[in-house]
Structure formats: C-alpha cells, structure tokens
Backbone as CSV, one residue per row, in Angstrom:
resi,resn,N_x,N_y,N_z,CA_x,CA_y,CA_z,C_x,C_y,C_z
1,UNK,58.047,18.392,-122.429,58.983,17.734,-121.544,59.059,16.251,-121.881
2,UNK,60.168,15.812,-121.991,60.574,14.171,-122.591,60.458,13.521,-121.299
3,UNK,59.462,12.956,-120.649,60.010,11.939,-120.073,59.459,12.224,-118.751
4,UNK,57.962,11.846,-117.848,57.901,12.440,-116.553,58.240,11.326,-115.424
5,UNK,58.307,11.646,-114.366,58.035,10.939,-113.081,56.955,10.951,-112.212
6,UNK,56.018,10.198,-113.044,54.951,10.457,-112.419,53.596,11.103,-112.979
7,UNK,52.679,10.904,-112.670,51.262,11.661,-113.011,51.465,12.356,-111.316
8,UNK,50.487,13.648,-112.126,50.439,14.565,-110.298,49.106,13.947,-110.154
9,UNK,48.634,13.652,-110.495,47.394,13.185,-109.865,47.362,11.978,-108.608
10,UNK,48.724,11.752,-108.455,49.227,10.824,-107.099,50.247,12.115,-106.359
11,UNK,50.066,13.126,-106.883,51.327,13.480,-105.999,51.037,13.470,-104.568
12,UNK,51.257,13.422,-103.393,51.286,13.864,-102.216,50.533,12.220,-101.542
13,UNK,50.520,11.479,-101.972,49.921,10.252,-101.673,50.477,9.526,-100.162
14,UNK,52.137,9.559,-100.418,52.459,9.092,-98.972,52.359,9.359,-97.918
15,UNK,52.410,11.145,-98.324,52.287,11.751,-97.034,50.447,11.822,-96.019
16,UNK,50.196,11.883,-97.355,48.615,11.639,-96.554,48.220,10.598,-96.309
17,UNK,49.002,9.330,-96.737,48.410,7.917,-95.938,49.369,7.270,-94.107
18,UNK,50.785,8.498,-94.456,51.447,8.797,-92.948,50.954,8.904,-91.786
19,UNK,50.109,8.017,-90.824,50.098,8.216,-89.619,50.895,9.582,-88.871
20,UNK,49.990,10.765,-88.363,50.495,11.555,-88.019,51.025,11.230,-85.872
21,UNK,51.931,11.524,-86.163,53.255,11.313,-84.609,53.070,12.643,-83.755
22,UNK,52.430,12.692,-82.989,52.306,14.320,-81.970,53.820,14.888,-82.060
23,UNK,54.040,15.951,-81.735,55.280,16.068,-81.422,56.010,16.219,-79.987
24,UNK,56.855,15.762,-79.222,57.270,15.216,-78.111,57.195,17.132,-77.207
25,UNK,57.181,17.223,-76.230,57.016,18.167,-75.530,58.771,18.471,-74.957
26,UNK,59.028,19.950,-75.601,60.385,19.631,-75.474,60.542,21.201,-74.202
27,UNK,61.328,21.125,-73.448,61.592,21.700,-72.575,63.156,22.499,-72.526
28,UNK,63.394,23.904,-72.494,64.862,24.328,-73.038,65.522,24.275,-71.713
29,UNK,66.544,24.504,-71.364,67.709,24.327,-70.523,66.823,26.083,-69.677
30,UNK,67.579,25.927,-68.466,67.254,27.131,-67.683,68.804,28.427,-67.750
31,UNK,68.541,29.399,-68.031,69.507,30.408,-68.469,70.851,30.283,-67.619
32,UNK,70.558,29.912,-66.351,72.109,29.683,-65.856,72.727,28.175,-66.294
33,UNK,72.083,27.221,-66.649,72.786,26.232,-67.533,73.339,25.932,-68.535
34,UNK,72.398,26.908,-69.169,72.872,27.549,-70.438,74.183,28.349,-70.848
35,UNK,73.916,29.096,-69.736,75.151,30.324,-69.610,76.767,29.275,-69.095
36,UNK,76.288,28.080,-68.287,77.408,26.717,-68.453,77.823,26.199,-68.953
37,UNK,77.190,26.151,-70.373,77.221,25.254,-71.726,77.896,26.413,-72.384
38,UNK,77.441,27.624,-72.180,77.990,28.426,-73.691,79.333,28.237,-73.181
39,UNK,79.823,29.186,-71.532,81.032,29.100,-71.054,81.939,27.821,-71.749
40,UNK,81.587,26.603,-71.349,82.445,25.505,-71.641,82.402,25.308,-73.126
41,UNK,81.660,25.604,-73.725,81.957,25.608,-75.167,83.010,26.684,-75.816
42,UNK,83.091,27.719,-75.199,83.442,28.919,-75.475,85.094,28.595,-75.200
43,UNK,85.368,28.618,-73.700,86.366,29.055,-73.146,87.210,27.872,-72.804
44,UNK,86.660,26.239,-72.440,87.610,25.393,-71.839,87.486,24.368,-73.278
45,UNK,87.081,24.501,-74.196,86.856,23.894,-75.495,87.346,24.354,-76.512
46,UNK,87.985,25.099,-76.887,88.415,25.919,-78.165,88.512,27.252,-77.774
47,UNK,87.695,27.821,-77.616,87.767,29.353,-77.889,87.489,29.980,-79.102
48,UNK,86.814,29.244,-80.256,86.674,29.966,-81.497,85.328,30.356,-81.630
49,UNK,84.872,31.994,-82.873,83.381,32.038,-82.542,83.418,32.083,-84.464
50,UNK,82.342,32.175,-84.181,81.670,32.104,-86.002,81.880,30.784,-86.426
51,UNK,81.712,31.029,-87.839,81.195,29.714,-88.594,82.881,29.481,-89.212
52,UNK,83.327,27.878,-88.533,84.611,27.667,-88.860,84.608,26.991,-90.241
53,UNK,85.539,27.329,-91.174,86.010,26.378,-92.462,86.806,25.553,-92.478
C-alpha cells in the first residue's frame, strides 16, 4: 500500500482520552399522546405514508 494515514499503533487514541458523558434519562410520550402526534401527522398534515421521494 503507497502511502498510510497513520501508524495503528495510535489508532483509537481520542476516543480513549474522551471524557465519558452519562447518557441523559430519556422518557417516551404516553400512548394516548402519541396516538395525537401520529393523528396530526397523519391526517391534518399531509396525509402521506411511507418513505416520500
């Protein structure tokens, strides 16, 4: 191979000197709010389903 980026003998260096961040405690919507969101997405917003092009 012509030409590297790098020796691996550093590979992974940043990530292990990264201060690790907890991850935030995330909480989902309750099924009838949900079922509010899909509605208004669905029906007073477009009306289209699947993946649009």
């Amino acid at each position: 191979m012509p030409g590297s980026h790098g020796s691996l003998t550093k590979a992974g260096k940043v990530r292990s000197q990264t201060p690790k961040i907890p991850a935030k405690p995330r909480k989902s919507k309750s099924p009838r709010v949900w079922r509010k969101v899909t509605y208004r997405r669905r029906f007073i917003f477009g009306g289209k389903w699947g993946q649009q092009k």
